[in-house]
BALOBA-1460 file (C-alpha; in Angstrom, 3 decimals):
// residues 139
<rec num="1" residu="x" x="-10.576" y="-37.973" z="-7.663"/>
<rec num="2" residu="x" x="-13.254" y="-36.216" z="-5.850"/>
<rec num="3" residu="x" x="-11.956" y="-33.432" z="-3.406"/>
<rec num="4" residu="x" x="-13.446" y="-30.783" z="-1.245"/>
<rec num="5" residu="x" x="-13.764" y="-27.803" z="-1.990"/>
<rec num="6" residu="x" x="-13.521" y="-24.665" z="0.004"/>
<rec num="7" residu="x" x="-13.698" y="-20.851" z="-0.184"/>
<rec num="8" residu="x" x="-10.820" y="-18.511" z="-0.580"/>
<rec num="9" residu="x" x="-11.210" y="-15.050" z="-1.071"/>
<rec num="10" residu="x" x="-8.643" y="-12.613" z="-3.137"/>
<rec num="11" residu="x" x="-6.934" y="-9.760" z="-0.453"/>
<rec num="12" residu="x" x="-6.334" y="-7.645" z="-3.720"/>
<rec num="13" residu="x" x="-9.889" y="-7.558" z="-5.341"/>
<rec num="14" residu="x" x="-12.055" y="-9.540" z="-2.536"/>
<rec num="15" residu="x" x="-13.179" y="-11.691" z="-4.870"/>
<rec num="16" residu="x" x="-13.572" y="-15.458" z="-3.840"/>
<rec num="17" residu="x" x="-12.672" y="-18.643" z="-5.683"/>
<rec num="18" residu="x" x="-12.910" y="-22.297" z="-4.892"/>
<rec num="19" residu="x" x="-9.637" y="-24.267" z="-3.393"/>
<rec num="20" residu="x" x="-8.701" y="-27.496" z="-2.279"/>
<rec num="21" residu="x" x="-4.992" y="-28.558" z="0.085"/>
<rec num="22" residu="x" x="-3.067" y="-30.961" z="-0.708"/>
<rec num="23" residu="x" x="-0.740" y="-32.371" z="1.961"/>
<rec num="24" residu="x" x="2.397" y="-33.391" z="-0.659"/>
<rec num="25" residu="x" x="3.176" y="-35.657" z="2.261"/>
<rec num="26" residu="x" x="0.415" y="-38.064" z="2.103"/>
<rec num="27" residu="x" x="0.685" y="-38.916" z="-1.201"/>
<rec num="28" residu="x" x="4.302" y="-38.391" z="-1.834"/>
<rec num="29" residu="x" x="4.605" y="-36.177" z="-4.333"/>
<rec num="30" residu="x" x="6.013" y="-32.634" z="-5.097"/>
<rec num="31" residu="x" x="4.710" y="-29.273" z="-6.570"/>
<rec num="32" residu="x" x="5.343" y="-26.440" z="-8.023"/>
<rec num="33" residu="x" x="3.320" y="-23.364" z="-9.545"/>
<rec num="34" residu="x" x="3.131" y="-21.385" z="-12.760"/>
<rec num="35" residu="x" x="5.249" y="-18.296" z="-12.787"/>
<rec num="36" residu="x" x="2.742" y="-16.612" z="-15.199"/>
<rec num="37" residu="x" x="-0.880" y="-17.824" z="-13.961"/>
<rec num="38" residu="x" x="-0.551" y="-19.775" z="-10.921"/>
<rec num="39" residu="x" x="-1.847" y="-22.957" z="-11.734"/>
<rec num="40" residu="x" x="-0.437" y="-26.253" z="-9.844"/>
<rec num="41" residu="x" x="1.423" y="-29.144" z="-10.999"/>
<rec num="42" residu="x" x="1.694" y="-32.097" z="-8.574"/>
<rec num="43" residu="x" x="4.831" y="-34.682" z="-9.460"/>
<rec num="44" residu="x" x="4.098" y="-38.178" z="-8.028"/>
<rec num="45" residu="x" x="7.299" y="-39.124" z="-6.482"/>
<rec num="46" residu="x" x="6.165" y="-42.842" z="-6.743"/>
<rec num="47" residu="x" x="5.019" y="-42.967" z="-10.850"/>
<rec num="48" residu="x" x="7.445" y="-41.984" z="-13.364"/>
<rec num="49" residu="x" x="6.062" y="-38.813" z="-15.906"/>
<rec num="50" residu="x" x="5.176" y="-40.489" z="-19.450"/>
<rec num="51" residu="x" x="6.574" y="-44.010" z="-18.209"/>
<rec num="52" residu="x" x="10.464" y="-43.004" z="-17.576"/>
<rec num="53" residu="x" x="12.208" y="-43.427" z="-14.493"/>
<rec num="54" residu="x" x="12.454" y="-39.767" z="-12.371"/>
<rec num="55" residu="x" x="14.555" y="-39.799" z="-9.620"/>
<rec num="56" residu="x" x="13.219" y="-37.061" z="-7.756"/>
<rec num="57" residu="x" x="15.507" y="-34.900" z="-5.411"/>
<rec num="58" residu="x" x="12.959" y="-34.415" z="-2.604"/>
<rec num="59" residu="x" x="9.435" y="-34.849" z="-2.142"/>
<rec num="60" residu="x" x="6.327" y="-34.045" z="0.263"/>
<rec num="61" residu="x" x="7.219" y="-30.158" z="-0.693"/>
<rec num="62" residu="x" x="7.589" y="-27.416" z="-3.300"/>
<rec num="63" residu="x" x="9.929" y="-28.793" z="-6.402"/>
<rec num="64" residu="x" x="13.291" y="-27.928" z="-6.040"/>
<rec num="65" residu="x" x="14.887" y="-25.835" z="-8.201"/>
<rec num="66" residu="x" x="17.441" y="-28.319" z="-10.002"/>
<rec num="67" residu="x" x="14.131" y="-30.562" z="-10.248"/>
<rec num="68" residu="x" x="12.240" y="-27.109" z="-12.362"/>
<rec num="69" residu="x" x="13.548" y="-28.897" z="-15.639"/>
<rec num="70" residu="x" x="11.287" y="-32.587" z="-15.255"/>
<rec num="71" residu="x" x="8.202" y="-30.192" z="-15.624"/>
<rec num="72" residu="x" x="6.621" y="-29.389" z="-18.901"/>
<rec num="73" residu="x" x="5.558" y="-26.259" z="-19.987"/>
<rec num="74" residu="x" x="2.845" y="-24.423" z="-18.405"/>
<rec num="75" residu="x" x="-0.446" y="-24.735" z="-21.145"/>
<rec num="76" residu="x" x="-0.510" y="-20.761" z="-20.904"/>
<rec num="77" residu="x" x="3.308" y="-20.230" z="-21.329"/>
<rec num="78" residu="x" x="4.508" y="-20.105" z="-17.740"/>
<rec num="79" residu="x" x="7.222" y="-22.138" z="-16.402"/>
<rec num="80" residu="x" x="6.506" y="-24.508" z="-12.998"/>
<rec num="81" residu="x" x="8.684" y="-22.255" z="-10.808"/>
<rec num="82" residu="x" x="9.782" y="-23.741" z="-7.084"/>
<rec num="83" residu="x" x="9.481" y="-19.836" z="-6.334"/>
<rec num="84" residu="x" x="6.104" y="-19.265" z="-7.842"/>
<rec num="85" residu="x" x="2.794" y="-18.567" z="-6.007"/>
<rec num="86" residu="x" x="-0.698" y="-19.292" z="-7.111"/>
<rec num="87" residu="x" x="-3.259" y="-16.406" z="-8.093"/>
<rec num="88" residu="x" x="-5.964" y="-15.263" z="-8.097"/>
<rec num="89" residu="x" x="-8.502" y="-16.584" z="-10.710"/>
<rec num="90" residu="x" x="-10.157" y="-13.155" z="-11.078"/>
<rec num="91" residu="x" x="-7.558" y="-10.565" z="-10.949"/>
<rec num="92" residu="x" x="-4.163" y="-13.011" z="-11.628"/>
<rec num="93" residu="x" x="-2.805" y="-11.202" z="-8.770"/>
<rec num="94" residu="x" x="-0.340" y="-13.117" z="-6.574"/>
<rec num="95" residu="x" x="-2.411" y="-14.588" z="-3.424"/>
<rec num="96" residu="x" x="-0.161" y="-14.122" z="-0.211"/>
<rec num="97" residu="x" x="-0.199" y="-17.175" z="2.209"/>
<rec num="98" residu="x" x="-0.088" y="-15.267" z="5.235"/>
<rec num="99" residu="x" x="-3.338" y="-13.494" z="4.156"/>
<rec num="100" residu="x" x="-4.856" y="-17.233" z="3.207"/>
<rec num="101" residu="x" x="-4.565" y="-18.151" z="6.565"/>
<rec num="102" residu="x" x="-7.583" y="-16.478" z="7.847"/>
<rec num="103" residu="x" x="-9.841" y="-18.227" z="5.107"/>
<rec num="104" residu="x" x="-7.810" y="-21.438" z="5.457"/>
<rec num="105" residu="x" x="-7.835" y="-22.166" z="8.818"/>
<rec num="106" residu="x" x="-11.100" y="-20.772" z="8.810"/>
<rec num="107" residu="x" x="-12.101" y="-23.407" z="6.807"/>
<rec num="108" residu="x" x="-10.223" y="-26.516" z="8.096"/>
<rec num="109" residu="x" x="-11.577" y="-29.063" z="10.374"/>
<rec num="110" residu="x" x="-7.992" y="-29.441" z="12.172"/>
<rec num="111" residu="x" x="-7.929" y="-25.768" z="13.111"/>
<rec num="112" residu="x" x="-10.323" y="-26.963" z="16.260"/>
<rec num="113" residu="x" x="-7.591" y="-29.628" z="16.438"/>
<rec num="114" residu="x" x="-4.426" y="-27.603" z="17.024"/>
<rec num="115" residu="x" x="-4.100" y="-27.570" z="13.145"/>
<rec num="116" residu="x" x="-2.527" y="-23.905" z="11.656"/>
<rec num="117" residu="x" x="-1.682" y="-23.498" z="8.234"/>
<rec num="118" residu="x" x="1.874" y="-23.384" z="7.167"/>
<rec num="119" residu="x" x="1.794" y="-19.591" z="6.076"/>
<rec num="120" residu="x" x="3.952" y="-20.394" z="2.948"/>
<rec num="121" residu="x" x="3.448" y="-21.746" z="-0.415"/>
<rec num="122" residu="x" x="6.379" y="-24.089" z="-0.435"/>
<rec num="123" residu="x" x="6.007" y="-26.431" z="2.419"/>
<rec num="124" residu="x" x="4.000" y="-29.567" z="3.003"/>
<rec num="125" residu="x" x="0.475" y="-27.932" z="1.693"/>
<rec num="126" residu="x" x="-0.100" y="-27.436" z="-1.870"/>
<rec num="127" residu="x" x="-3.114" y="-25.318" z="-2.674"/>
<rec num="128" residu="x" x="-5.376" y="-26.036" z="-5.929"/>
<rec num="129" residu="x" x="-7.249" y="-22.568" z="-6.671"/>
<rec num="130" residu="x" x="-10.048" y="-23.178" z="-9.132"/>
<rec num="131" residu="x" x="-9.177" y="-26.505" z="-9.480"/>
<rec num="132" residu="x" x="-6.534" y="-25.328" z="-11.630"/>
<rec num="133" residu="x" x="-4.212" y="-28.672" z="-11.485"/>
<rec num="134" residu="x" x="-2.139" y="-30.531" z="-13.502"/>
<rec num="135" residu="x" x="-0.605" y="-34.046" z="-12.175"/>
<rec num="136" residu="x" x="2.128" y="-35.944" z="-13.273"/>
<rec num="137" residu="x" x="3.174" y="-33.048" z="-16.376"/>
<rec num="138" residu="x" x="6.530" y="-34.598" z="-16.227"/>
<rec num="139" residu="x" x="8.658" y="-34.382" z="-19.926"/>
């Protein structure tokens, strides 16, 4: 899948990385993000992980945290975390959605629209930093 790519930049070391939104809503699906280095895991709420039936607790938002256990393993050690945050690819610092909103909305086409970002990392927007994903990781 092809997506667009936009610039971010780190408020710890001012760094930038490339990011992409996704809008959990549109394709009905959940996420969550690695405690230890921030990447993101996207859980289709319509295909099953590995071919078994998941019956999802609620979807077009972060993973709940009864739903924590369906995810496998982060591949650096991490756990998919409902209350995790992505990071920075540079310094692995924790990124703060209220600072991404300058760069965000700066770089939306809605924000002309009325569009603002959500200023969390747990509603309807997932972020991809790096392009630092991992769909459908289900056990």
């Amino acid at each position: 899948m092809i997506r667009e790519q936009s610039q971010g930049n780190c408020e710890h070391c001012g760094k930038t990385f490339p990011y992409h939104l996704i809008h959990s809503g549109f394709n009905d699906s959940t996420y969550a993000y690695c405690d230890t280095c921030g990447m993101t895991a996207i859980l289709n709420g319509w295909s099953a992980p590995k071919g078994r039936h998941v019956a999802l607790r609620k979807v077009n938002t972060v993973i709940v945290p009864e739903d924590e256990s369906l995810l496998s393993q982060c591949q650096c050690g991490g756990q998919f975390k409902s209350g995790a945050a992505p990071r920075c690819p540079h310094c692995h610092a924790t990124l703060s959605a209220i600072s991404a909103k300058q760069w965000i909305e700066a770089n939306a086409p809605g924000t002309a629209k009325g569009w603002d970002w959500q200023c969390s990392w747990t509603g309807t927007y997932a972020i991809v930093i790096d392009d630092r994903v991992i769909e459908d990781n289900g056990k």
